[in-house]
N, C-alpha and C positions, 0 to 999 in steps of 0.2 A: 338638608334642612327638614324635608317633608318627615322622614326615618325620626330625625331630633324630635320632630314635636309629637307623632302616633306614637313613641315611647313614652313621652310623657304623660301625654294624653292615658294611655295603656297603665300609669303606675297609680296616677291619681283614681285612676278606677277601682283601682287593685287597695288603694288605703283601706282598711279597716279599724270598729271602733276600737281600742285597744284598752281604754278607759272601758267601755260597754262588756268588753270580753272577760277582764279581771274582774270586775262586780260582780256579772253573771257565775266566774268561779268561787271567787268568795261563797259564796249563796248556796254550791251545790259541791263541794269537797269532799262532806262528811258520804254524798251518794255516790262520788267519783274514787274512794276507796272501799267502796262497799260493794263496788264492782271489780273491782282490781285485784282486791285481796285473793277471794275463790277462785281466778284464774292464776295468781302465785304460788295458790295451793294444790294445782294438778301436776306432780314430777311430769319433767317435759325433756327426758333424756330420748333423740331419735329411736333409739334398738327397741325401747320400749315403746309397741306399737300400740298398747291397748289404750297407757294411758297419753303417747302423744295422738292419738286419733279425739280423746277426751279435750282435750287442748283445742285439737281444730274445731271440736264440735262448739265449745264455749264461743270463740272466735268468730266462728259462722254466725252463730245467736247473737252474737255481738252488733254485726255488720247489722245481719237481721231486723234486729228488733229498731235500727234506726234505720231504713226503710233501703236500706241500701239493694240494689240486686246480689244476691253474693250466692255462692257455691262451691264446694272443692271440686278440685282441679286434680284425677286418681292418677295413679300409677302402679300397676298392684304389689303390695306388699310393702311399697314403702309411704314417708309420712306424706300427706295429700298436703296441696298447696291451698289457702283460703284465699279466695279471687272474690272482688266485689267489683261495680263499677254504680259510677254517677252519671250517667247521660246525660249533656245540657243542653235543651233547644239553639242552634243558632250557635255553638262553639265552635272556635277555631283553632282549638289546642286541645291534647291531652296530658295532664300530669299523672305518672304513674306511682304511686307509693308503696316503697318496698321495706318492710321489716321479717324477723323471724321469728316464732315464736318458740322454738325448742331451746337447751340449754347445756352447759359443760356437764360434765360429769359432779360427783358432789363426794368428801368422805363427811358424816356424819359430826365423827368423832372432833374435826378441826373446827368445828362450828361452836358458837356461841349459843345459838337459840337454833332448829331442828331444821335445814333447809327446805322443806316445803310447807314449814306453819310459818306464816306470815308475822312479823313482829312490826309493830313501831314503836320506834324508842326518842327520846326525848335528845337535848344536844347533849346531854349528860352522860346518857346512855343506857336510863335506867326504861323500862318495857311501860309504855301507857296505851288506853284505850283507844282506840280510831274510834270508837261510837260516844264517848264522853268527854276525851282530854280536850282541852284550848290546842287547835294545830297550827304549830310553829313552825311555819316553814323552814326551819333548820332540822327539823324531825327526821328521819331516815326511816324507809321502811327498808328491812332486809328477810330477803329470801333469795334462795335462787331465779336467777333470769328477774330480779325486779328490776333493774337496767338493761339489762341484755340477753331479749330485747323486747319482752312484756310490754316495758315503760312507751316507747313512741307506738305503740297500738293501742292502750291507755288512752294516749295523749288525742291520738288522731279522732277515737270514740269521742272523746271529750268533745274537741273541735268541732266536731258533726254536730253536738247536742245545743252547742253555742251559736252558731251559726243557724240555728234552726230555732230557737227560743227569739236572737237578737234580728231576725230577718235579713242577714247575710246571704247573697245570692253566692250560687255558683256561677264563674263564668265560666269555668274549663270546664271540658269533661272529665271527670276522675274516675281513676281506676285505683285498687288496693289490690297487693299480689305479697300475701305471707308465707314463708316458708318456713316449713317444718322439720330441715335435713343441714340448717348451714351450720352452727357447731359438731356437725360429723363430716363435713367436708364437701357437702351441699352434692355429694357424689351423683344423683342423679337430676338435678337441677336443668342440665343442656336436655334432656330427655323431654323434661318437664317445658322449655321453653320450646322448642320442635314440637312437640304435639299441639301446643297452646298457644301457636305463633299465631292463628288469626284474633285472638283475645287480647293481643299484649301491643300491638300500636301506639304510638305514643310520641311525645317529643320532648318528653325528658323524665328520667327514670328519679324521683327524691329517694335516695337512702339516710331510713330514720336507723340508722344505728352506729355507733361509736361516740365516746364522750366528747362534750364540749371543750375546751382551749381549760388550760389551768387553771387561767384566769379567772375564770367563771363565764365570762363574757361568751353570747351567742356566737355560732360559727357554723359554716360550711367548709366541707372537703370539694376538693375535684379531682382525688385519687384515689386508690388504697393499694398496698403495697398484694400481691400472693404471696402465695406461702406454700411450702412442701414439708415433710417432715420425714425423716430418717428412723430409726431404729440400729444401733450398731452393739454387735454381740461378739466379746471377745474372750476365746476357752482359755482354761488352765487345765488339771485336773480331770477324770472324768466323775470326780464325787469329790464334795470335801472332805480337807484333810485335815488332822490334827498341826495347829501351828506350831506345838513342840517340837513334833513325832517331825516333820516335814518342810517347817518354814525356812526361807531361805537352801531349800534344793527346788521343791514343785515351784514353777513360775505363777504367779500372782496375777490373774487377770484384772484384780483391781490396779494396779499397777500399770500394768502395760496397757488399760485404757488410760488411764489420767494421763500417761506421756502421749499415745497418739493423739488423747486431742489436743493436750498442751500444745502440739506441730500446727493446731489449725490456724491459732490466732497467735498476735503478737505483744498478746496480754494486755493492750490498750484497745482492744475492741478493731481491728484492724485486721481481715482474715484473708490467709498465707495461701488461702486452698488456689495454686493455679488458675487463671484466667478469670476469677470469682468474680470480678467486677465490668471485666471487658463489654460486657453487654449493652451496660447501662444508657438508656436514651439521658442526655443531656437535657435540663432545664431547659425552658424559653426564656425569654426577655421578661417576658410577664408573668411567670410560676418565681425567679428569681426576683424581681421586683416585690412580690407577695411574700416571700419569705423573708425580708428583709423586713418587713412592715411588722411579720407576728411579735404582739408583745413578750417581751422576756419573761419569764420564769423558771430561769435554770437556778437561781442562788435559793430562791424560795422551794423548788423543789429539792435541794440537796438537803434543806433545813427539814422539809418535813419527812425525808426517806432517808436520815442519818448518813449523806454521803458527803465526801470529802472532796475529791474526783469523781471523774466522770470518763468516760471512755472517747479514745477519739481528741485525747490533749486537749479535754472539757472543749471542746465544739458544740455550740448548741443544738439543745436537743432536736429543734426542724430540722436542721442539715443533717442531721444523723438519720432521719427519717426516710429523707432521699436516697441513703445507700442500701446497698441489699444488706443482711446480715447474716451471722451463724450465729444462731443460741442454743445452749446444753438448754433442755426446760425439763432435764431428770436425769438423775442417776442411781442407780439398784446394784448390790454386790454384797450376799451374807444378810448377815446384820447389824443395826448400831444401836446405839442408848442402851435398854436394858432388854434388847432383841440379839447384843453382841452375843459373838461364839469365837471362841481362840478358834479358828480354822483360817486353811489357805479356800478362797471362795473357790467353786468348779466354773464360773463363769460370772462377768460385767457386762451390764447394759448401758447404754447412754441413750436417750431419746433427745433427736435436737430439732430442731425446727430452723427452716431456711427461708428467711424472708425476701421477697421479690420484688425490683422496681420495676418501671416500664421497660424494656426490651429485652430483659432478662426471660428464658425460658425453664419451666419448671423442672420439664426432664431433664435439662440438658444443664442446670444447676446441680442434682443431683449427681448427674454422672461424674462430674467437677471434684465432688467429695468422693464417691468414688475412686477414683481416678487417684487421687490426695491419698488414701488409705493404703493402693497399691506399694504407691510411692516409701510407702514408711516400712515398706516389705511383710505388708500383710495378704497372704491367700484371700481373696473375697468370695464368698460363696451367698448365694440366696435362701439355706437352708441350714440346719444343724448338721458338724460336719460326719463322716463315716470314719470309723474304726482306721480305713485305709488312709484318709487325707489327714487326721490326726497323727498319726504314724511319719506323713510323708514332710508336714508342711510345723514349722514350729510358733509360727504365728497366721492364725485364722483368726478372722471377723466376718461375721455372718452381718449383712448387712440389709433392709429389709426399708420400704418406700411403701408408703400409701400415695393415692394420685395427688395430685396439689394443682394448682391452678394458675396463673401469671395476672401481673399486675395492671393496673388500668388508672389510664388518667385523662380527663376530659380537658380539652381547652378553656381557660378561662376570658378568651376572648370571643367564643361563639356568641350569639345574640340572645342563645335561650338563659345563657350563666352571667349575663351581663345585665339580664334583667330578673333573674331572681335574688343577684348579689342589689341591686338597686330598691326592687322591693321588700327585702328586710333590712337592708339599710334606714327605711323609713321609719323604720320599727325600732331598730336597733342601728345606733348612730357609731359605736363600738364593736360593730360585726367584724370578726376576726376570719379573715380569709388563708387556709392553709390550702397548699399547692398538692399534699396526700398526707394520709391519713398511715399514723404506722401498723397500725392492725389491717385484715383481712377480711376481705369480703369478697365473694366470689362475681364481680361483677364484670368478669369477662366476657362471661358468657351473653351474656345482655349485650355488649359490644358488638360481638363475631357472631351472635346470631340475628339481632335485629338492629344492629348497628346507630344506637339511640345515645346522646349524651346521658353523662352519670353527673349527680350532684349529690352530696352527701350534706346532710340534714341532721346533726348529732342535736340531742338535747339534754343528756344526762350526766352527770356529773364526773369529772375524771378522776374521782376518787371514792371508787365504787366496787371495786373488789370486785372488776366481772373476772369471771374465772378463776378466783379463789375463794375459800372462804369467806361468812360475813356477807356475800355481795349486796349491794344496799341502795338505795335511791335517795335523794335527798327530795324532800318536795318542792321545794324550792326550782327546780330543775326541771320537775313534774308540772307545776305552772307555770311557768315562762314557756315551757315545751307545748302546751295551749295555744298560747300566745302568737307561736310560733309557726306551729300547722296551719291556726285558723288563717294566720296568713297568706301562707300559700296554698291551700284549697282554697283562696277566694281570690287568686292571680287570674288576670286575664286571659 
């Protein structure tokens, strides 16, 4: 009973004015994009250090300028992490918030408007001012990274300004830890967390990154899936050939890829690759309790992505969620449209990516495919093959892995996710509770190295083209995302 009522005691502290904080945004939007904009407009690709150092610097001055302690966190060579903290007299908790601010790759040419000049466009879609138009929250701004993951360090700025205008205390101590390496595979992030273990204490890590539930409605994760990725490279030829001169004699590496991977899966999204699935830790009582509860959206997703089917004998999309996957996410061979050329290609690539649940291991998924490719009596090599092993072997694939990382999922019956699912409940009466998240985040590392619960904190819209072209914000998403921070920076 005592536990029953210091909880409650603990949430009624934690309410905030929520009427006071939407006023307060109302009033200051047109200076909450006038902020945002110039940091959408610094390309924020990892490799490129000059201008993601530019990124961390805005970032830093961000923290800065609203009184925050903050500094980068080096490593040399690669991009520095923007570390802030909130010190509160007398706290007895830390909340730590985690976003990134680097971004996918971008091609120009697939773009509508130029991905690092910031657009906002109307529901229409036609380009209006951020300094003069009426902003309709149905407006979208697009650039690269304006969802992912710009937008909840936007947001979180925001929060700070609100909280400090409406006299909102802090009761936790807060901490903010940005990274500028996780769309390249966050490769030296454990480095980053080792060095900077005596800064990063904490008792629950918020990850503001990944979209909201379909729905629109607010939500929290308490997993994310890992991910590894492949590269698989199968010869013909040692040079193209004329498809007259030669077609149907030289063997066709476009070909002989599309049937090995045809072998991986069972064309309903069901993958064939040996042991693929054996890993997987089992749902709780309460992750499967939660997933029953998320609202439906699979009919209205089919209507709006023109599908018929669905993979998995239309099983909804959470449960698909929960299993690992194999996805093609590219394929290269010659050329097509008006790049074709009548030849037999000299070689096919497929790049795929392997999504990971909880007890699933990265390497040892990979080796899986691996393993599968032998199987189909292919030579596996790490390298392009030699004069001799062309000679010896009549089907090679050069197959090649960058690191990847495994998947992570917090209890949702610990005390710390029982009471942040409670205090936005108060908020949001329609909080949409998912058991993982299907994208990636490398939040393992934060596990195995300081072994803190994860909560994931999305605020952007799930229909935002992160990772493709177009990618875009709604603002709508952007203020609720307010709403939402200032909430939990002002948890007890």
């Amino acid at each position: 009973m005592r536990r029953i009522l210091w909880l409650t005691a603990g949430l009624l502290q934690a309410q905030v004015d929520i009427a006071g904080i939407n006023t307060w945004r109302q009033t200051h939007e047109r200076e909450i994009l006038r902020e945002y904009i110039p940091l959408l407009e610094i390309p924020n690709r990892a490799p490129d250090l000059a201008n993601i150092r530019r990124n961390a610097g805005y970032v830093l001055a961000m923290l800065t300028r609203r009184g925050v302690a903050s500094q980068l966190l080096e490593i040399d060579g690669v991009p520095p992490v923007v570390y802030g903290e909130i010190p509160t007299p007398g706290a007895k908790r830390t909340l730590i918030f985690y976003a990134h601010y680097d971004g996918q790759p971008v091609d120009p040419k697939e773009w509508t408007s130029p991905p690092w000049k910031a657009v906002l466009r109307n529901p229409q879609g036609q380009e209006v001012s951020a300094d003069t138009a009426q902003l309709d929250p149905e407006m979208r701004v697009y650039a690269r990274s304006a969802s992912d993951d710009k937008a909840p360090i936007m947001a979180l700025m925001a929060s700070l300004d609100a909280m400090k205008s409406l006299g909102i205390a802090h009761k936790a101590n807060i901490k903010f830890f940005f990274e500028g390496e996780e769309e390249a595979g966050s490769l030296h992030l454990e480095q980053f967390v080792q060095k900077y273990k005596h800064l990063l204490a904490g008792d629950v890590w918020l990850i503001c990154d990944g979209p909201v539930h379909q729905n629109r409605a607010p939500s929290l994760y308490f997993g994310v899936r890992g991910v590894t990725t492949l590269d698989v490279t199968v010869y013909g030829p040692k040079r193209e050939l004329h498809s007259g001169h030669y077609g149907n004699w030289a063997p066709n590496p476009a070909m002989m890829l599309s049937r090995l991977l045809a072998t991986m899966t069972d064309g309903e999204g069901k993958v064939l690759v040996a042991g693929f699935y054996d890993d997987t830790t089992p749902m709780t009582a309460a992750e499967r309790k939660a997933l029953l509860a998320v609202p439906g959206v699979d009919e209205a997703l089919k209507e709006e992505l023109g599908l018929v089917n669905t993979d998995g004998n239309n099983a909804r999309l959470v449960e698909r969620l929960m299993l690992p996957s194999l996805n093609i996410r590219g394929l290269e061979s010659a050329g097509t449209g008006a790049n074709a050329r009548n030849v037999v290609p000299a070689k096919a690539v497929a790049s795929l990516d392997l999504r990971l649940v909880k007890g699933n291991d990265h390497r040892r998924q990979a080796e899986k495919v691996k393993a599968h490719i032998r199987q189909q009596g292919y030579y596996v090599i790490a390298q392009d093959p030699t004069d001799e092993e062309r000679r010896k072997y009549s089907k090679i694939a050069k197959v090649t892995s960058r690191e990847g990382y495994n998947a992570v999922r917090t209890s949702m019956d610990l005390p710390i996710a029982r009471e942040v699912i409670q205090t936005l409940k108060r908020t949001y009466p329609d909080l949409v509770l998912v058991p993982g998240l299907g994208g990636s985040v490398p939040l393992w590392v934060f596990e195995k190295e300081l072994r803190t619960p994860l909560i994931g904190v999305p605020i952007v819209n799930h229909d935002n083209n992160q990772h493709s072209a177009n990618e875009n914000l709604r603002l709508a998403n952007l203020w609720q995302g307010i709403v939402t921070l200032t909430t939990l920076l002002a948890m007890p």
